[in-house]
N, C-alpha and C positions, 0 to 999 in steps of 0.2 A: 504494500500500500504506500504512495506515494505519501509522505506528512506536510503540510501546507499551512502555512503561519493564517490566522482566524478561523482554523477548521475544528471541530470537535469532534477527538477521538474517542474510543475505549477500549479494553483489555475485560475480557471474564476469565475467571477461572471454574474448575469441575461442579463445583458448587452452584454457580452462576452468580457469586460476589462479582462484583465491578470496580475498576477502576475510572474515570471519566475529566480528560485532558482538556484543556484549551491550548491548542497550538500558538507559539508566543513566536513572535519576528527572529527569534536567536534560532539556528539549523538544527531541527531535531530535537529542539527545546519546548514541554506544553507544562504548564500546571495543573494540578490537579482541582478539580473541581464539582467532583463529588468521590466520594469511595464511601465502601461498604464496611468499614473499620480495618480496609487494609494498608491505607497510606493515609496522613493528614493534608487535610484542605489545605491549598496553600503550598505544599510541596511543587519543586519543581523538579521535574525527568528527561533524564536524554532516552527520546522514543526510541533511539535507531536499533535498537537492539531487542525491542520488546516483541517477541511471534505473537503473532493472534490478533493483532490490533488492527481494528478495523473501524468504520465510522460511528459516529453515535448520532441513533436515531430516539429522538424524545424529549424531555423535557428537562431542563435541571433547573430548580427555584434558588435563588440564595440573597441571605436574607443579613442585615446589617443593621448593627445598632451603635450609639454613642457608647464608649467606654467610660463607666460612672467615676473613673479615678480620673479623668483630665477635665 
């Protein structure tokens, strides 16, 4: 699969846990942008290496709030 900076990927594994990328402008660079408890939001990964990853088709919500300490 070709990886394309604004494209959203994902990864399952046996289970059908998920990982789910945003391709970021860096080569082979996405962050993570939902998982199943196996990576943190916010991480970033080099895809080139990752089998199995293919597009992500669906929805992903993500939700923000003020930090009550600043």
């Amino acid at each position: 699969m070709k990886i394309e900076k604004s494209k959203v990927v994902q990864w399952k594994n046996t289970e059908g846990e998920k990982i789910v990328w945003l391709v970021t402008d860096m080569d082979n660079i996405g962050v993570v942008i939902h998982s199943d408890n196996l990576s943190s939001v916010g991480t970033t990964s080099d895809l080139s290496n990752i089998d199995g990853l293919e597009p992500f088709i669906g929805t992903v919500n993500i939700s923000s709030k003020a930090d009550s300490t600043t």
